[in-house]
C-alpha positions in Angstrom: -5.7 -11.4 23.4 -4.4 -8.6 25.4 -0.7 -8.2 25.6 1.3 -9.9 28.5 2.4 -7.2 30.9 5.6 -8.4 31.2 6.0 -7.1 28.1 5.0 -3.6 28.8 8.1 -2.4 29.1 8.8 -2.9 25.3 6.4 -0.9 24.6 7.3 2.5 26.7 7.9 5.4 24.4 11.8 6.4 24.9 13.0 10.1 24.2 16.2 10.6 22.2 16.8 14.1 21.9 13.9 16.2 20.1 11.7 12.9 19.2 10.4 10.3 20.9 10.0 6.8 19.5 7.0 4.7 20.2 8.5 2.2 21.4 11.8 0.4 21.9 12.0 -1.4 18.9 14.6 -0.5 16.2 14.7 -1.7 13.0 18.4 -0.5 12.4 19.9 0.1 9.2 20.1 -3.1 6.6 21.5 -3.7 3.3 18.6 -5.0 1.0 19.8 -5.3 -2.4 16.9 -2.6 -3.6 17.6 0.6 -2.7 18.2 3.0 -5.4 18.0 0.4 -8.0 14.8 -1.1 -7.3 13.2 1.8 -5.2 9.7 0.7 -5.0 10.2 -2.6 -3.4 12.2 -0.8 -1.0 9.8 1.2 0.2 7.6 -1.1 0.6 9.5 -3.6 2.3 10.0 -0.6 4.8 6.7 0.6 5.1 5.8 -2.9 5.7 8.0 -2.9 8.9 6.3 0.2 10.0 2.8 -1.2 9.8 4.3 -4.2 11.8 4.7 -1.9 15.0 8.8 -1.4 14.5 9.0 2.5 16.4 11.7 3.2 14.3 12.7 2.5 10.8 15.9 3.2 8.8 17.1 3.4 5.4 20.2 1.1 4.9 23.5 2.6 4.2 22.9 5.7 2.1 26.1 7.2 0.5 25.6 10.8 0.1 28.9 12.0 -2.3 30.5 10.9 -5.6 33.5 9.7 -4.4 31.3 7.2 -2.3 30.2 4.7 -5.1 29.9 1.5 -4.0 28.6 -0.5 -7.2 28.5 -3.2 -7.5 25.8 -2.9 -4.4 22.6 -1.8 -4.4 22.5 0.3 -1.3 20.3 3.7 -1.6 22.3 6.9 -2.4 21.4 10.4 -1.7 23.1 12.4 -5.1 20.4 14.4 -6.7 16.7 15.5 -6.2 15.7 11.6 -7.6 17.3 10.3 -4.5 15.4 12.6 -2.3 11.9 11.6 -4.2 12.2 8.0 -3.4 13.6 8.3 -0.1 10.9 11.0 0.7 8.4 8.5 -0.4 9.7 5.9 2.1 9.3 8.3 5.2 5.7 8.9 4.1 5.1 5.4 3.9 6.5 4.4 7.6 5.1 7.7 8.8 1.8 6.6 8.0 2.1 4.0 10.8 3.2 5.9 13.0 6.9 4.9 13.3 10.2 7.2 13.1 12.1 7.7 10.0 15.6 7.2 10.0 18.5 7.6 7.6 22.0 6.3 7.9 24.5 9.0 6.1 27.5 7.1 4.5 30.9 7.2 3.1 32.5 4.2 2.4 35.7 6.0 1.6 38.4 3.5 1.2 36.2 0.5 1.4 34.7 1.2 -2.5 36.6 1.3 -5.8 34.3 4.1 -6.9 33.2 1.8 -10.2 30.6 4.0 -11.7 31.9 7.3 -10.7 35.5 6.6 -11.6 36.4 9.1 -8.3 39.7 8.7 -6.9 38.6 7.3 -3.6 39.6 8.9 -0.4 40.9 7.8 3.3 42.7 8.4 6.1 45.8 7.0 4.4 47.5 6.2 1.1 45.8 2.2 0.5 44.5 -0.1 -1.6 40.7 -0.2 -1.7 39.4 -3.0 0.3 36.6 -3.7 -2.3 36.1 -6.9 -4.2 40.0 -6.7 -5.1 39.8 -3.5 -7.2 43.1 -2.8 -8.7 42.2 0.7 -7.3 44.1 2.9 -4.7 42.5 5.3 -2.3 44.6 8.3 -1.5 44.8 10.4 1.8 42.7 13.2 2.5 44.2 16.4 3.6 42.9 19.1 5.4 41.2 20.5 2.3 39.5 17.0 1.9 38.6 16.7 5.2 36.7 20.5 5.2 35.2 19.2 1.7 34.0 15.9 3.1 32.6 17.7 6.4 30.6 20.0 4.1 29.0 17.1 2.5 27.9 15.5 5.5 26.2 18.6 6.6 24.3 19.4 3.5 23.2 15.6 3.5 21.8 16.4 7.4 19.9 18.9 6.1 18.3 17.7 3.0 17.9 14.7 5.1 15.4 17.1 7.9 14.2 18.2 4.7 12.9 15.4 3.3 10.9 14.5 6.7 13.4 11.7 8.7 13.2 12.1 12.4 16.6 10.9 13.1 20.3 10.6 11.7 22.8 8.0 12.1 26.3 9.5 12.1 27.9 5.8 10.6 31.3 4.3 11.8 30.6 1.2 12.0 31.3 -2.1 10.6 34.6 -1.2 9.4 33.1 0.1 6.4 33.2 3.9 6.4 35.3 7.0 6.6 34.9 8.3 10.5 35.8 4.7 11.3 38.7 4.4 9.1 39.9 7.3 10.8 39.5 5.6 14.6 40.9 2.5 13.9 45.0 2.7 14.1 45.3 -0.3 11.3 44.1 2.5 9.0 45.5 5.1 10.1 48.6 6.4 10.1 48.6 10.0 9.7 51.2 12.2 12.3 48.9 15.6 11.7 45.9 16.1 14.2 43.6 13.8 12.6 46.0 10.7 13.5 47.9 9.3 16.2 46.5 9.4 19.6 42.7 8.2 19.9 41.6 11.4 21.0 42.7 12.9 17.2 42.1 9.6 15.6 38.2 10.4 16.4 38.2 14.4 16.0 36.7 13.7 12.3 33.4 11.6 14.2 33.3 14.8 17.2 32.9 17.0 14.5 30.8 15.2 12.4 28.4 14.7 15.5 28.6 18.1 16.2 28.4 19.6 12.6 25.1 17.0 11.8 23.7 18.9 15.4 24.1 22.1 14.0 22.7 21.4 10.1 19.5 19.7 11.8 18.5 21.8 14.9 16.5 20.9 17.3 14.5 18.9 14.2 16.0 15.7 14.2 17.8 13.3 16.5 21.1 12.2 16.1 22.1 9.2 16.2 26.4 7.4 16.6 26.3 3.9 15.0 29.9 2.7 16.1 31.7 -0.3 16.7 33.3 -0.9 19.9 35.1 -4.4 19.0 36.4 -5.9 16.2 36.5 -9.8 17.2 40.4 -9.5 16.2 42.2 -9.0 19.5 45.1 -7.2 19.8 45.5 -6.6 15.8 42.0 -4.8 15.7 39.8 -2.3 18.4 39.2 -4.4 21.5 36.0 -3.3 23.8 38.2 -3.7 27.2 40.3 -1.0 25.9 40.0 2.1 22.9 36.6 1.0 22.4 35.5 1.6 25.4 37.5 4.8 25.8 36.0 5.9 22.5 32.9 6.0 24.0 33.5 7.8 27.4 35.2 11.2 24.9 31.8 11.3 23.2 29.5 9.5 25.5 26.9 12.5 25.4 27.5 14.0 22.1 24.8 11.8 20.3 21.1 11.7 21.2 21.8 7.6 21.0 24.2 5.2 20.9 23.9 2.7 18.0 26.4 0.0 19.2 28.0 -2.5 17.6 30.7 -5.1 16.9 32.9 -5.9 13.6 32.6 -5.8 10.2 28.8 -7.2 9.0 29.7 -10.5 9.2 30.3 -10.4 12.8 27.8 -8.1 13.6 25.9 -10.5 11.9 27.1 -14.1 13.1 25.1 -16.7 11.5 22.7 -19.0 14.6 25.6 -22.1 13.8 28.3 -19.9 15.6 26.5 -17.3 17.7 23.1 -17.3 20.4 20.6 -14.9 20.4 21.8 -11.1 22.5 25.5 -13.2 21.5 26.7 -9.0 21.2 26.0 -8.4 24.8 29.1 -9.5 26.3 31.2 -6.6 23.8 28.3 -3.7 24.3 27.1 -3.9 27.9 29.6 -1.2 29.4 28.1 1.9 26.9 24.8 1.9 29.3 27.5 2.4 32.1 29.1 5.4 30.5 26.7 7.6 28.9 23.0 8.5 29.9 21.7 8.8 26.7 19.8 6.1 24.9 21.6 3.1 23.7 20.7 0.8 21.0 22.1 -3.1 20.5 21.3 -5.7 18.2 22.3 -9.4 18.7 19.1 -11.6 16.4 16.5 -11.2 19.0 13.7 -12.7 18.8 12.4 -13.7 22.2 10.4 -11.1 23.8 11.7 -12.7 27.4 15.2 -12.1 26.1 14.4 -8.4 25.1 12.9 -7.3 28.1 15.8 -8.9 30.5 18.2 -7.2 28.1 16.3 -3.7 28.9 16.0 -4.6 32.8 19.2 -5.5 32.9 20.6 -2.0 32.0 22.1 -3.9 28.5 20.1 -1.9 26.3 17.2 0.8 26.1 16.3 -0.1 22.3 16.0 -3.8 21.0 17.8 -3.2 17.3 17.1 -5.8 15.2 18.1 -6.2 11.1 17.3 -10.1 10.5 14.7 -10.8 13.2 12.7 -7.3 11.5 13.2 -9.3 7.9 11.9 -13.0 9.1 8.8 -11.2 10.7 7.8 -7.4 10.3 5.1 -7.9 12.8 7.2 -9.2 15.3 6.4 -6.1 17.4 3.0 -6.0 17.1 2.6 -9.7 17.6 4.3 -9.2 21.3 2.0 -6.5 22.2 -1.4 -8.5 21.0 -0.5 -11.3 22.9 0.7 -13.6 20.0 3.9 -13.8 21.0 3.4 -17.9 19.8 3.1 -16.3 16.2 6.2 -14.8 16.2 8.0 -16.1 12.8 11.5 -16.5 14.4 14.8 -15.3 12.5 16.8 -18.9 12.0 20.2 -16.7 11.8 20.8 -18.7 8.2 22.2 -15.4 6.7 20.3 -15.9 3.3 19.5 -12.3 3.0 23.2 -11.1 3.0 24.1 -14.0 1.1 21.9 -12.4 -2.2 23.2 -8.8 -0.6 26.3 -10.0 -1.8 25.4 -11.2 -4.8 24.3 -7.2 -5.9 20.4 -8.9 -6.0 17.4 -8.1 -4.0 17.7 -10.2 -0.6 15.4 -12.9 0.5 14.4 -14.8 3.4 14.0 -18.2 4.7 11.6 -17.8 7.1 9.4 -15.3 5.1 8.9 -15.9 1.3 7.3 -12.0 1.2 10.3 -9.9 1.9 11.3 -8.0 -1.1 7.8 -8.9 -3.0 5.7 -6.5 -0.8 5.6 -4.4 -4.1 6.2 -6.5 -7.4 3.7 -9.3 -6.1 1.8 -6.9 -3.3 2.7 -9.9 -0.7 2.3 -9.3 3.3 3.2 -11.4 5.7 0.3 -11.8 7.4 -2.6 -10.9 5.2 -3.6 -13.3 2.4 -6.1 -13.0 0.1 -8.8 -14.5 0.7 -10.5 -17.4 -1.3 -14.1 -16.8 -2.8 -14.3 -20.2 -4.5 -14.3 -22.7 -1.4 -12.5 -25.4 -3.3 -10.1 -28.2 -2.2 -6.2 -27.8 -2.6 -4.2 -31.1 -2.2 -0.6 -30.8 -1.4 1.5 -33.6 -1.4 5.2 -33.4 0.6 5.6 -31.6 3.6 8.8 -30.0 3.4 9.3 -26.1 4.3 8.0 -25.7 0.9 5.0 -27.8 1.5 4.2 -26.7 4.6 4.0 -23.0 3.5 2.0 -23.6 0.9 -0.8 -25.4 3.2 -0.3 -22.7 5.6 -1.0 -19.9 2.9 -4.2 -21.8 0.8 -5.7 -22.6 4.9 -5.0 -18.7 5.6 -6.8 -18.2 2.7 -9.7 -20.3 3.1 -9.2 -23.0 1.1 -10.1 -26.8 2.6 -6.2 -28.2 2.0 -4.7 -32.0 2.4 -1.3 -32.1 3.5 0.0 -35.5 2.9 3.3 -36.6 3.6 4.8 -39.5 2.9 7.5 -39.9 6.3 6.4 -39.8 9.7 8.1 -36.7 9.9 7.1 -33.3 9.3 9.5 -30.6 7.7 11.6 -32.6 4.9 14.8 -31.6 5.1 15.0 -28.7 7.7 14.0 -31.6 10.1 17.4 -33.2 9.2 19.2 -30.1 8.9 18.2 -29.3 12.1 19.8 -32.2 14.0 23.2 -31.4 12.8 25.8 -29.3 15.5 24.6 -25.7 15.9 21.8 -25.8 13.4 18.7 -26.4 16.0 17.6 -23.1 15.3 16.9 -24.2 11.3 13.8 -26.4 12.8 11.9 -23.0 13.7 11.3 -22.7 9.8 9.2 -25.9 10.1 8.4 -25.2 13.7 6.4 -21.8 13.0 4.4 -23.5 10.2 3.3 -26.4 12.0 2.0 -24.5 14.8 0.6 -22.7 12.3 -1.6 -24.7 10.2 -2.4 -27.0 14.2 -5.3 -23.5 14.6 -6.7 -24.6 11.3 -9.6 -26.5 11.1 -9.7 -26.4 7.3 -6.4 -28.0 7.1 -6.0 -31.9 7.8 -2.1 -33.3 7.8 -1.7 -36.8 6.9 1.6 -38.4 7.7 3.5 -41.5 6.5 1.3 -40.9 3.2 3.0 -41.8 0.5 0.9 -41.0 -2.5 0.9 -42.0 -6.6 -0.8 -40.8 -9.4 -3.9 -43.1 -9.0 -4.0 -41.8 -5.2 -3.9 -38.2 -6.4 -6.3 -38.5 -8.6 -9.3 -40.7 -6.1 -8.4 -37.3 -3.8 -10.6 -35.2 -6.5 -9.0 -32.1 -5.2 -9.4 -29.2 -7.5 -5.9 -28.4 -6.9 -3.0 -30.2 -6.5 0.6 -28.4 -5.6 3.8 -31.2 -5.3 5.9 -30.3 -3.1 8.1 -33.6 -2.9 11.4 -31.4 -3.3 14.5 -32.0 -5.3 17.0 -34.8 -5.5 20.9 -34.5 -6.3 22.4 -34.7 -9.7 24.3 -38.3 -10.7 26.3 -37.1 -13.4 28.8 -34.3 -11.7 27.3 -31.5 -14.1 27.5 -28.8 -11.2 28.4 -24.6 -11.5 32.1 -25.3 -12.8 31.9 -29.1 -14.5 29.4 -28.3 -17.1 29.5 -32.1 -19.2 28.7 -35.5 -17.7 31.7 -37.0 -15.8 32.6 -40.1 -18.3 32.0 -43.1 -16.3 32.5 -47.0 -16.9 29.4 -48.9 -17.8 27.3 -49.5 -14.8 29.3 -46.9 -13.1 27.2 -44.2 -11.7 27.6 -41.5 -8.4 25.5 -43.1 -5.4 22.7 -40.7 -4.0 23.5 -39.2 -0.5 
């Protein structure tokens, strides 16, 4: 189907500085719970983005010195010539689908306790480490510290060019690393010329810009990823007033303008508390103040939304983190027409939740993300069957419905039966509750799925026993009838039965 040319737009290439991206979708830099530790699904989890038609690709948060350590997290690290093999490997991968390479050069300075490394860790200021409680103090850099930690940055630039990225990010954002800690008076309260008024509370970003645009050349572009507002009024940066002005001193340093708001969980506001392009309201004055490119996120996933976003003068990139997890091909689903296909981000935060549990992440919507190695899983290709054989499925929950979705994909003649008149099992409750409509598209997307199959039949209010299983004759069966709650209080903290009189008992919900 050919692609809607109202869409055309999203598919321009954009220059930003010496490269030009495909297109004008950014996958921007997102924790995984891989990275150094689990390298290969890494990679492929990128690469996988790349062959989905994302124009630019980026590591996640990549510390790049000692006295950046940030374990307990799994982010990727750039420390010694192993480093550089995997990462190396991940630009060949999204290179070979013709997408940019990107890199995100971090130091989490006083935000990490420095567990592994046992560094003292550094900061614009005397403080305690904001990390996990660590009964660890950061001290404040001097002069010497800040030369050292300049030299650093540059000598990641370059073995960055070297190992083949085509852009950069120069990171102070989310609250989370040291040219941010600098810019934000909370943090700072130095009285020499790196503190005090904005203009010397961002010297340390100007130069890194400009040091990172001297190490690469004309090689690589370079990219600011900065927050403008911190969602804290007065006691945090506000957009109406030092964000904004933080952007007019360096609006044309950068070849592009990464902009955000927050710490993560902001920048990331779960779909109960926050609508899709929810950011632009904090980010729409950059465009107004700079002429180079500018990047936003905000959970897009409605091409309609992107392209007003772009025509609107919002945005010239659509960045996206969670949307780019849920579906990889999102891109190239827009520009073949299938925009219907699209397997929408439901903004339930899962994949930060097992971020933050130092494990690889994971995804409601798509069950591949983070397998694309261990289990060679894609989102979109399935194996398909040889033996033309009958799979019965009984319960059509998200759980059912995927797995009837996935045996029709692969050829198999599958019985769905269900035994309400509704579809979806519990996301269909889920769903009705305030602010969580957006939970139905995990039962939505599936449906609409397995409706183009004609080897798939649904059955509804189907309730099903052994006897009825069996008369089916299906070669395979899969229940799918989902999980009831405990009666006897034995939960992650109560680890015994909670003594009860007889015929006492805890009522099911």
């Amino acid at each position: 189907m050919p692609r809607d040319p109202r869409y055309d737009i999203l598919f321009e290439p954009l220059k930003i500085g010496p490269v030009t991206a495909p297109n004008r979708f950014y996958q921007v830099p997102h924790c995984n719970g891989m990275g150094r530790m689990f390298p290969n699904a890494m990679i492929a989890m990128r690469e996988t983005k790349a062959e989905g038609g994302w124009g630019i690709v980026s590591t996640e948060q990549c510390d790049f010195h000692v006295t950046s350590d940030i374990q307990p997290y799994t982010e990727t690290n750039l420390l010694d010539e192993g480093d550089e093999r995997y990462l190396g490997r991940m630009v060949e991968g999204v290179h070979r689908h013709g997408s940019l390479a990107s890199i995100q050069l971090a130091h989490s300075g006083q935000g990490t306790g420095n567990l592994y490394s046992r560094e003292v860790p550094i900061g614009p200021a005397h403080r305690p480490v904001s990390a996990l409680n660590h009964p660890i103090q950061a001290r404040a850099m001097d002069r010497a510290d800040i030369a050292a930690y300049r030299r650093w940055h540059r000598s990641a630039a370059r073995r960055s060019r070297d190992m083949g990225f085509d852009m950069v990010v120069v990171y102070a954002g989310h609250n989370n690393t040291v040219p941010g800690q600098f810019f934000y008076k909370r943090h700072n309260n130095r009285t020499d010329a790196y503190g005090g008024s904005l203009e010397n509370r961002l010297r340390l970003l100007r130069e890194l810009i400009e040091d990172t645009k001297e190490a690469v050349g004309d090689t690589m572009a370079v990219a600011v990823r900065m927050a403008v507002d911190e969602l804290m009024g007065p006691d945090g940066l506000e957009w109406q007033n030092e964000g904004r002005e933080a952007i007019e001193m360096l609006a044309e340093l950068p070849d592009l303008w990464d902009v955000t708001i927050g710490d993560w969980s902001k920048d990331s506001r779960s779909s109960r508390f926050s609508s899709e392009g929810y950011q632009e309201d904090y980010v729409a004055f950059v465009k107004k103040v700079t002429t180079k490119p500018v990047a936003i996120v905000g959970r897009y996933t409605s091409p309609d939304a992107m392209v007003s976003a772009i025509q609107r003068g919002v945005t010239d990139l659509i960045g996206a983190a969670r949307p780019s997890i849920a579906d990889p091909f999102l891109p190239t689903k827009i520009e073949e027409g299938r925009s219907d296909d699209i397997r929408e981000c439901i903004g339930c935060n899962i994949c930060a939740a097992w971020n933050n549990l130092s494990a690889p992440s994971r995804c409601t919507q798509n069950p591949t993300f983070g397998e694309e190695w261990r289990k060679g899983w894609n989102p979109e290709h399935v194996t398909a069957t040889t033996a033309k054989s009958h799979v019965l499925i009984v319960g059509a929950g998200p759980a059912g419905l995927e797995a009837a979705r996935t045996a029709g994909e692969a050829g198999y003649r599958v019985t769905l039966a269900e035994a309400s008149d509704v579809l979806g099992g519990r996301v269909s409750r889920e769903a009705q509750l305030p602010s969580l409509a957006a939970w139905a598209r995990v039962r939505d997307y599936r449906t609409g799925q397995i409706a183009k199959m004609a080897n798939v039949e649904v059955f509804r209010a189907s309730r099903l026993n052994a006897a009825h299983v069996l008369e089916m004759g299906a070669e395979h069966v899969a229940l799918a009838t989902g999980a009831t709650w405990r009666n006897d209080g034995i939960g992650n903290t109560l680890r015994t039965a909670v003594p009860m009189a007889d015929g006492a008992g805890i009522p099911d919900p």
